[in-house]
Structures are given as C-alpha cells and as structure tokens.
N, C-alpha and C positions, 0 to 999 in steps of 0.2 A: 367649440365647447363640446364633450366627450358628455354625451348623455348617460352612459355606464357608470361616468365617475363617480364613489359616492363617499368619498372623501369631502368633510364638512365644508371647504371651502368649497369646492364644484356646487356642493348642494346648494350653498348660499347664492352661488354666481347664477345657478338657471333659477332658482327662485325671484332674484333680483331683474333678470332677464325677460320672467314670464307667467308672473303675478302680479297682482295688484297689492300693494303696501295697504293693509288694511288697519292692518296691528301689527307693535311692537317684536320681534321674535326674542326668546333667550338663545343663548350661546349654546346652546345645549341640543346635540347631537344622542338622541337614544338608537341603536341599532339591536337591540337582543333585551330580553326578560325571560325572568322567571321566577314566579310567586309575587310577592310585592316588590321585586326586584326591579330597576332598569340598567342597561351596564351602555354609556355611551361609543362613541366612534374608539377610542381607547382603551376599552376593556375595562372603566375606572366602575363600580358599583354605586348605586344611589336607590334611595329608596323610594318607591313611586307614593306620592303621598296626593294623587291629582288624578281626580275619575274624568275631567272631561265635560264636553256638554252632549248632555241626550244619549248617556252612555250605560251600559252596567260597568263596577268596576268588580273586576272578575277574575284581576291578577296577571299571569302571564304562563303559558301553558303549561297550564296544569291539566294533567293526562285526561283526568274525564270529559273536560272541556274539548280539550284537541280530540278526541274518538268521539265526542259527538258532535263535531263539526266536520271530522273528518266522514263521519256516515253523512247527516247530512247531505255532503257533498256529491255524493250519491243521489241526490234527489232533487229537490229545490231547492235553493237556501236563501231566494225570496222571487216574490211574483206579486203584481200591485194588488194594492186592497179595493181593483174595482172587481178584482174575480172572487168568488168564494174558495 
C-alpha cells in the first residue's frame, strides 16, 4: 500500500485499512477550491454547498484569508485554552 498515493481508490483502500467504519462515505473525492468552489480528483467543478461541523464556512482560498493565515503562521495558530 503506497501511502503517497492519492488517487481516489488508494485513498479508499488505506481508509478501509486504517479507520474505523463510523459513517457512510460518498464517492466524492475533493482535492482543490476556490470561492464556493470544490473541483474533485478529476478536475470536474461542484459547488460546495456543505459548511461541516464546528466549522466557519469561509469558502476556499480566498487571498485575504490565505495572508492571514499565512501571517499567522508566523506566530501561533493555536495553544490550549488552559494558557492565556
């Protein structure tokens, strides 16, 4: 098993190899975004219409975002909330 691999099937086979079956998966392979964009393993476009749990939905790098995560990155971009 080629852990680089990341062609949809490999992903499925170390998934299957090295998680727990909690929930259902779709078929759906996203590898790239941008704006409410997601564009799967194929290059095909879909519109992301699904924020997640416990999430902002923020879109997908949109520049002011990315330069302030990319500063950020520069500093902390998190430390527990038992420190001030």
């Amino acid at each position: 098993m080629l852990l680089h691999d990341e062609s949809p099937l490999a992903v499925e086979e170390r998934e299957s190899a090295f998680l727990v079956k909690t929930y259902a998966r779709t078929q759906f392979h996203p590898r790239d975004g941008k704006g409410a964009r997601l564009y799967d393993a194929e290059g095909r476009a879909y519109w992301d219409l699904l924020g997640g749990i416990a999430v902002n939905v923020l879109g997908h790098k949109h520049p002011r975002i990315v330069k302030a995560l990319k500063d950020a990155g520069n500093t902390l971009l998190h430390v527990s909330n038992l420190y001030y």
